[in-house]
Each structure stands twice: as C-alpha cells, then as structure tokens.
N, C-alpha and C positions, 0 to 999 in steps of 0.2 A: 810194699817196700821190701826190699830184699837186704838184708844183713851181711857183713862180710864173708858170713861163715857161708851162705847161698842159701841161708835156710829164710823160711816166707815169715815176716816180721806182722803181727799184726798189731795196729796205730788203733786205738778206741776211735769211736767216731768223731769227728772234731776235733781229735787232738791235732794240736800242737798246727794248725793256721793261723791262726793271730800270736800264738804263744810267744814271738820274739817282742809283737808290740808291747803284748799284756806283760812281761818280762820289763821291758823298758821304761814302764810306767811306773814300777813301784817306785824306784830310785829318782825320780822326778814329783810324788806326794808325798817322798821323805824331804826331798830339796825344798818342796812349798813350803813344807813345815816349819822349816827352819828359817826360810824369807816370813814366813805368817808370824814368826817369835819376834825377829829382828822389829820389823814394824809393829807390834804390842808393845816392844822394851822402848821405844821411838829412836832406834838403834837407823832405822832407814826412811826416809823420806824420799817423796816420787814427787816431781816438778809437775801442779796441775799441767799445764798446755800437751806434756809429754804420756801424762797419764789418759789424757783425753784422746791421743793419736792410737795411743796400747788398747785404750779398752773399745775401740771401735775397730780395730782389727782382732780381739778378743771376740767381739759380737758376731762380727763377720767368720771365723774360722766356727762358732758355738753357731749356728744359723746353718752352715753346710753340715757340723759334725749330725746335728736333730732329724737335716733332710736324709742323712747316710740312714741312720738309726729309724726312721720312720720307711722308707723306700726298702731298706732288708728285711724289716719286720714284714712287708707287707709284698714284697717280692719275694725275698729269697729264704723266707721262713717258714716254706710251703709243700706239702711235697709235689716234686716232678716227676712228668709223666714222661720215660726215657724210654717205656714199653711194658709188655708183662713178664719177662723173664727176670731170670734172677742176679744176672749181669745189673740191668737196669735199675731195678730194684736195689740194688748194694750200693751203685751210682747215686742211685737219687736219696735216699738215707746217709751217704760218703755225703755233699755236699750240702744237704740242709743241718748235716752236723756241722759241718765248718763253718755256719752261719750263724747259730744260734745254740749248738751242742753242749756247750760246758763254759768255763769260767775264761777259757783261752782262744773261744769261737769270736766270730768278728763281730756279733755285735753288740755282747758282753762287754769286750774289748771296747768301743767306740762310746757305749754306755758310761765307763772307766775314764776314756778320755775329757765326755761332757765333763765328768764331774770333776774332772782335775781342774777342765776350765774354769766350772762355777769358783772353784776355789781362786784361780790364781786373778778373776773378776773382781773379786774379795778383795784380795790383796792390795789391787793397784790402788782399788779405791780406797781405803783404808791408808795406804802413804803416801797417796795424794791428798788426804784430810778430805776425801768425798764424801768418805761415810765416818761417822762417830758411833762408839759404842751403846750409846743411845739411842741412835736410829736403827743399829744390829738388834738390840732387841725387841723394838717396836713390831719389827720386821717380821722378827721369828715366832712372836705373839700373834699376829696378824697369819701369818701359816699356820700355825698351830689350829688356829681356830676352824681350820677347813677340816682339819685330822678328825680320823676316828679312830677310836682308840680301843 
C-alpha cells in the first residue's frame, strides 16, 4: 500500500481483510446482550410460530457460516504454491494471512460470527419459551461432561 506522503506502507500480514466485518461485530454482541437481558427480565417475548420461522433461518445462515469455516480451514489455510521467488513467496504468506492470520483474518472473523449466531439461537429460543433455564443448564452439564479440564 502506498501512503499519502508516497512512502511504502507496510499492513502486518492479514491485517485488516476481514477487520471492517470483525469491527461490525462487536456492536452487534453488545446489541445481543442487551436483547439476552430484556428476555431474562421477561421484558421481551417472541411469538412461538415466528420464532420457529427465525430459528430455521438461523440454522440455515449457522449450516453455510460452519461450511465457509470448515472449506478456509482446509482451503485457504495452506500455503500456496505461486513459485520459488520471493514475489511469490510474500503472495502466498499475504493471503494465507488474510485467512487465517490474526483476530481480523476471515476466518477468525466467521468463527466470531458463528458464535454470535449460537447466541442470538439462544435468544429466540429463550422468548419464545423454547428453552427454560432448566433445560439451559441441563444442557451445559451435559457439555461440560465431554470437557477436559
């Protein structure tokens, strides 16, 4: 990248490719947070029939995000063979860091957005009276028990 001044900018590797998604997100699992309060306080209720429509289009968007996330790891997570020079070389380190390089690579990033899903999956179900706090920790007992610790 080149600077205003014309001097050569150098970007770490992987920076800032995903950075506007990873940027967009945070302000969207502060937003959750504060829908995840409203329905704890019983402050918000969700119409089953309506929650039923959301969380299958939830399923369906969490199903592509897993395929993105699984298909980069095992694609674009690798190095490329561009050649032996050093051009190439810088190329193919340049984009396997936009992939996987840092917290703002894309599929940190996508990693980010699963889990935003899981959460707002949470939600729906939660103010539609899908889930009860007693099946939430049934749940988290039941995970837990795979854990090692």
């Amino acid at each position: 990248m080149t600077d205003t001044t014309g001097n050569l900018e150098r970007v770490p590797v992987g920076h800032r490719f995903a950075s506007g998604a990873a940027d967009a997100l945070a302000p969207v699992a502060r937003d959750l947070d504060v829908v995840r309060e409203q329905v704890q306080d019983g402050r918000l209720h969700l119409d089953p029939d309506a929650a039923h429509e959301l969380l299958a289009a939830i399923t369906r968007l969490q199903s592509r995000v897993h395929t993105l996330i699984a298909d980069g790891s095992e694609r674009i997570d690798q190095p490329l063979r561009f050649g032996a020079n050093f051009v190439a070389r810088a190329m193919s380190e340049r984009l396997r860091g936009a992939a996987s390089g840092g917290a703002d690579a894309a599929i940190p990033v996508l990693e980010d957005f699963a889990g935003q899903l899981e959460k707002l999956d949470d939600i729906v179900r939660r103010a539609a009276g899908l889930i009860t706090e007693a099946d939430a920790a049934a749940g988290d007992q039941l995970h837990s028990l795979g854990r090692v610790d």
